[in-house]
C-alpha positions in Angstrom: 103.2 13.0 22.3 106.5 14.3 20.7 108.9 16.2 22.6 108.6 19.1 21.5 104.6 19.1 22.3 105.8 17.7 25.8 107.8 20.6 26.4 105.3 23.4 24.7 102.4 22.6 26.4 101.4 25.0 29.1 103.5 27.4 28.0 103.3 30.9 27.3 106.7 31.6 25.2 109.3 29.9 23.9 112.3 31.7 22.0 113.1 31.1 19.4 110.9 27.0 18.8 113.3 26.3 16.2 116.0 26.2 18.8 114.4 24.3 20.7 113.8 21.5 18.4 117.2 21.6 17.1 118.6 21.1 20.8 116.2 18.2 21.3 118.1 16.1 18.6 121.3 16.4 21.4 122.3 13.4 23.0 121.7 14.9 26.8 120.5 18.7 26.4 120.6 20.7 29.5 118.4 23.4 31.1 118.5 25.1 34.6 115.6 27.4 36.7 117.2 29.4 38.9 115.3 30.2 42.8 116.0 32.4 45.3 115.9 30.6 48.8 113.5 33.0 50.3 110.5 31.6 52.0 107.5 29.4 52.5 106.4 27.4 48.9 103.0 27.9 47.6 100.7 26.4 44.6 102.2 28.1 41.9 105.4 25.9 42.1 103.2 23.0 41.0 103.6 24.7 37.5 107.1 24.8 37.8 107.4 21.4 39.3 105.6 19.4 36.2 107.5 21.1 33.8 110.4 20.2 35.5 109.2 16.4 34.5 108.3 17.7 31.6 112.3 18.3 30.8 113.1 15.1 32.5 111.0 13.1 30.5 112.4 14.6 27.5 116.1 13.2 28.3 117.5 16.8 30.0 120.1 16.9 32.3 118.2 19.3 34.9 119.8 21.8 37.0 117.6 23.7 39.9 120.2 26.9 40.7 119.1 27.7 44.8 120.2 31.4 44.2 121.8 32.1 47.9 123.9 34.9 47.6 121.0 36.1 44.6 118.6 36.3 47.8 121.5 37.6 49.6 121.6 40.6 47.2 117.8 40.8 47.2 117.4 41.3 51.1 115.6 37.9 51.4 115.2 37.0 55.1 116.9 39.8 56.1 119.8 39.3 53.9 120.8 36.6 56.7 123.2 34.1 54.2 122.7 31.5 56.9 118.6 31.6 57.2 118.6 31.7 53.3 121.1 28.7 52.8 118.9 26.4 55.0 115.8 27.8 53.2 117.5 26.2 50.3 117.9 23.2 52.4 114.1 23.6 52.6 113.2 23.7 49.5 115.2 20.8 48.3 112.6 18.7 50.3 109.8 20.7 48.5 111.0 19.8 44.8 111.2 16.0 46.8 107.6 16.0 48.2 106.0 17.2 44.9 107.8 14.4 42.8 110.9 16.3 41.1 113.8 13.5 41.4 116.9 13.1 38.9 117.5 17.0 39.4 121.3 18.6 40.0 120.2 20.9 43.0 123.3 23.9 42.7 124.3 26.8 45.1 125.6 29.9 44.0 127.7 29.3 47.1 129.6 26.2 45.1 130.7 28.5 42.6 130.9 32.2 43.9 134.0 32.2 44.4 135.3 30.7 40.7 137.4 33.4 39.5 135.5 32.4 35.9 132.5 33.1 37.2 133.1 36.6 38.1 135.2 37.2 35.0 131.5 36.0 33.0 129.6 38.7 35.3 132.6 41.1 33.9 132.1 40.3 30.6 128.0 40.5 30.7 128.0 43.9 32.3 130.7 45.2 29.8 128.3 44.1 27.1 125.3 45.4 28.1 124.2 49.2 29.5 122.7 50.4 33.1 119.4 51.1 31.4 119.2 47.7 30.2 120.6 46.2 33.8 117.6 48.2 35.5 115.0 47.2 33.1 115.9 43.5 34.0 115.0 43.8 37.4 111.9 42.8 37.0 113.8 39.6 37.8 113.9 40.3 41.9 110.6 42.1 42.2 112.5 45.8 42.3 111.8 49.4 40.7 114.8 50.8 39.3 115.6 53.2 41.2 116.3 51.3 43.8 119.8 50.5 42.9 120.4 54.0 43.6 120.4 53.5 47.3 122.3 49.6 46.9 125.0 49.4 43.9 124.6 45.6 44.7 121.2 44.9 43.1 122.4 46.0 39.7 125.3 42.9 40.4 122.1 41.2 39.9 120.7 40.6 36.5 124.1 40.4 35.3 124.6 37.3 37.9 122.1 36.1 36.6 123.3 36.0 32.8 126.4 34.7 33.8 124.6 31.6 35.9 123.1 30.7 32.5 126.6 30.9 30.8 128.6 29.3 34.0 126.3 26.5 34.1 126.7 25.8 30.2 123.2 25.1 29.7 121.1 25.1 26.9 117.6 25.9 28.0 117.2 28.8 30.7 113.8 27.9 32.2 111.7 30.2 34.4 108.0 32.2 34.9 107.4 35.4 33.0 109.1 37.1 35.8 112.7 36.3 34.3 112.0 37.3 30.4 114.0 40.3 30.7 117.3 38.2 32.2 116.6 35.6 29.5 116.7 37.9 26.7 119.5 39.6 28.1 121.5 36.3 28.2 120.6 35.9 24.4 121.6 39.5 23.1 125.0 39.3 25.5 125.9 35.6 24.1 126.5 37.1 20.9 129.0 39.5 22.4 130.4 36.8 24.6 130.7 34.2 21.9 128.4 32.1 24.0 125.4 29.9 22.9 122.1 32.0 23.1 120.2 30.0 25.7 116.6 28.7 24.4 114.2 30.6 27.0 111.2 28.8 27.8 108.3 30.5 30.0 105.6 29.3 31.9 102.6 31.3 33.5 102.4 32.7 37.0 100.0 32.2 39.0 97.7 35.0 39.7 96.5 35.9 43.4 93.6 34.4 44.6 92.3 38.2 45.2 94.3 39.9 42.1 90.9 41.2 41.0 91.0 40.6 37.4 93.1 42.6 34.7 97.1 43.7 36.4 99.9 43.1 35.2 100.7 39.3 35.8 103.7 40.0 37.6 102.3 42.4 39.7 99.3 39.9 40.4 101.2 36.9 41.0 100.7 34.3 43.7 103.5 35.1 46.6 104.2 34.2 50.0 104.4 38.1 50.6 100.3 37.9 50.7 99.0 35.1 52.6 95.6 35.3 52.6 95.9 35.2 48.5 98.2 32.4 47.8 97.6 29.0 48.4 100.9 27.3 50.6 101.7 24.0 49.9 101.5 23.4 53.6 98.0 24.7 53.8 95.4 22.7 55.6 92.0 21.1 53.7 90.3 23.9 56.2 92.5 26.7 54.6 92.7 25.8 51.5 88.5 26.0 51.0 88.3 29.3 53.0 90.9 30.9 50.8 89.7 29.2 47.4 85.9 30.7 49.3 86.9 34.0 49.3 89.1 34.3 45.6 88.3 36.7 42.8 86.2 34.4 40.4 83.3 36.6 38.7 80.7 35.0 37.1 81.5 33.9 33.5 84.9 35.9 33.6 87.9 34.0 31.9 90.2 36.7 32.3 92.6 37.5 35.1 90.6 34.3 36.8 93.1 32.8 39.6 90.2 29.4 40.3 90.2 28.8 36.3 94.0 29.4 36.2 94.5 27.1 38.9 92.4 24.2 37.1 94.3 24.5 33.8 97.7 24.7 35.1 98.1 22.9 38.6 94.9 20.5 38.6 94.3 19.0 34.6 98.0 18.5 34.3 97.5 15.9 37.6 94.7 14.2 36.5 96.8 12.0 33.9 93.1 11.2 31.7 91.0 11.0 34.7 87.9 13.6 34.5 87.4 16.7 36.5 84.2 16.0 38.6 81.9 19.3 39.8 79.5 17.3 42.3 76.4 19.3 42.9 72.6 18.2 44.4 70.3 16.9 41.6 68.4 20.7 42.1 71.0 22.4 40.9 71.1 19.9 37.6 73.4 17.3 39.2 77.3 16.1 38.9 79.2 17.3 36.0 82.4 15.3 34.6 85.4 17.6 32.2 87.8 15.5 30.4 89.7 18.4 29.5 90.2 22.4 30.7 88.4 23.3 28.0 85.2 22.1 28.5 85.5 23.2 31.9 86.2 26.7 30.5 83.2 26.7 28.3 81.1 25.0 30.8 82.1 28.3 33.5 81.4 30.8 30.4 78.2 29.1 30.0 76.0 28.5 33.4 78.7 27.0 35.9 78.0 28.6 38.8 81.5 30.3 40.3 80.8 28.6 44.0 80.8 25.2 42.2 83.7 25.3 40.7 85.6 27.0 43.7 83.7 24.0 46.0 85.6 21.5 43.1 88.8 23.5 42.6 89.2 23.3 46.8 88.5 19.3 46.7 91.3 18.4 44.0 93.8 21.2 45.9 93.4 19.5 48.7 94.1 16.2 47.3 97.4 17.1 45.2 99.0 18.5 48.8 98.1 15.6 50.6 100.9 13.6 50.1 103.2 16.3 50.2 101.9 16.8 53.8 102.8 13.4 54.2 106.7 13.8 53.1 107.1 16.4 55.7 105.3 14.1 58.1 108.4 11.8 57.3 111.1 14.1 56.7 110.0 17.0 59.5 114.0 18.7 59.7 114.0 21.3 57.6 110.3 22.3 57.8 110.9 22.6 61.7 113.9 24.9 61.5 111.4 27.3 58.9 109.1 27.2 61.4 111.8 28.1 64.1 113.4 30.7 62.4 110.2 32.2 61.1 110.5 31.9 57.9 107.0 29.7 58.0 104.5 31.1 60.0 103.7 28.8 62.7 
């Protein structure tokens, strides 16, 4: 497979494709996703985390931005700087225990107080209006008029843009959730005499209890709703009560978290091996997918939606196991989540 189809696959958007072939003939192209240290990781990171590779394998220079003072602004954990800078500490371990190495981990701390930096925020948000600033927050899960009541978060998308121009890089790489800061960063580069980053999007991951057509940020897997997101520390007993219980309608394709869970997070792990749907002989016996597709098909036809949630539970289950077993051998950070509550214990 090229690089290109490397990159493309499992995405939803990619602006502009030409770019993006023209910076894969670079000798050591670089890209960045940007996260707010904020709380407890869940499944929907696995999306992020193989694309990650996905970068890696295609000779990037990867940067992971923990956004502390972004989470700061965004009254994460209470707008504690201390709890949120050892959640980043946290999630270091998490990009560890799902596989992501060769990765730059940054803090906005290393840099916040770069008098460039702030000079690039300057610039942005003399380049762009307040009506576009608000329709960007999107970005930290806020309604406009909140920045009515705190000037600070509309510091925010334009933080943002200058992140992608501090950093230099050449791909800014995120969920749907940070289209509008991506597209920002393009319009303002031309204003700034900056290189329009390439913005390249993945899917998020619906709820397990989204209930079928929302809008996909809105619906989205989060730590804010425990009983309908799957946590990378879940147990096997959890994980199959939770996956029992998700919005998975007979036939539907649509809006279908299980399905969306086996395209994104469980085919991409297999690496060629099939997906197997074990059922008694009665109910016509074990089935074998080589690909989501014929999964896909096989639901819209007569799979029956307990089946597949029974499957989708089994293969879960064995994709957190050995990150269970990192923080088995590397327990610090985890512990001081669990003692300053940002996990539940």
């Amino acid at each position: 497979m090229d690089k290109y189809s490397i990159l493309s696959k499992n995405t939803v958007e990619i602006v502009t494709p030409e770019e993006l072939r023209d910076i894969l003939d670079k000798d050591k192209p670089k890209a960045y996703i940007g996260f707010e240290p904020s709380g407890m990781v869940h499944l929907g990171w696995k999306i992020c985390t193989n694309k990650i590779k996905d970068f890696i394998e295609c000779g990037f220079e990867f940067i992971v931005l923990l956004a502390d003072w972004h989470a700061y602004i965004n009254d994460k954990l209470g707008g504690d700087i201390e709890k949120i800078k050892l959640c980043g500490k946290y999630m270091e371990d998490c990009f560890a225990a799902m596989g992501v190495t060769n990765t730059r981990f940054i803090y906005a701390s290393d840099y916040i107080s770069d008098p460039f930096y702030w000079e690039l925020v300057l610039k942005t948000s003399k380049a762009t209006s307040v009506a576009r600033v608000k329709r960007a927050m999107d970005i930290m899960g806020r309604k406009e008029d909140e920045a009515e009541k705190d000037l600070s978060k509309l510091f925010y998308p334009a933080m943002q843009v200058a992140d992608i121009f501090y950093l230099n890089v050449d791909v800014a790489y995120g969920g749907m959730d940070q289209r509008h800061a991506h597209m920002l960063a393009r319009d303002v580069s031309k204003k700034l005499s900056r290189k329009p980053p390439v913005a390249l999007h993945t899917p998020l991951l619906t709820g397990l209890q989204a209930g079928g057509r929302m809008n996909p940020i809105e619906a989205k897997m989060s730590k804010s709703k425990p009983d309908s997101m799957i946590s990378i520390h879940d147990k096997p007993e959890d994980v199959k009560r939770k996956i029992k219980k998700a919005y998975c309608p007979e036939r539907q394709v649509e809006g279908n978290p299980i399905l969306e869970i086996c395209r994104y997070v469980i085919f991409p792990e297999l690496k060629g091996d099939v997906f197997r749907v074990e059922r008694p002989e009665k109910f016509g016996g074990t089935l074998e997918f080589n690909d989501y597709e014929e999964l896909e098909q096989a639901f819209i036809n007569d799979l029956h939606p307990l089946d597949l949630k029974n499957a989708t539970a089994e293969y879960i289950n064995r994709i957190l196991e050995p990150i269970h077993e990192y923080f088995d051998r590397h327990p610090d950070s985890y512990n001081k989540m669990l003692e300053i509550g940002v996990i539940p214990s």
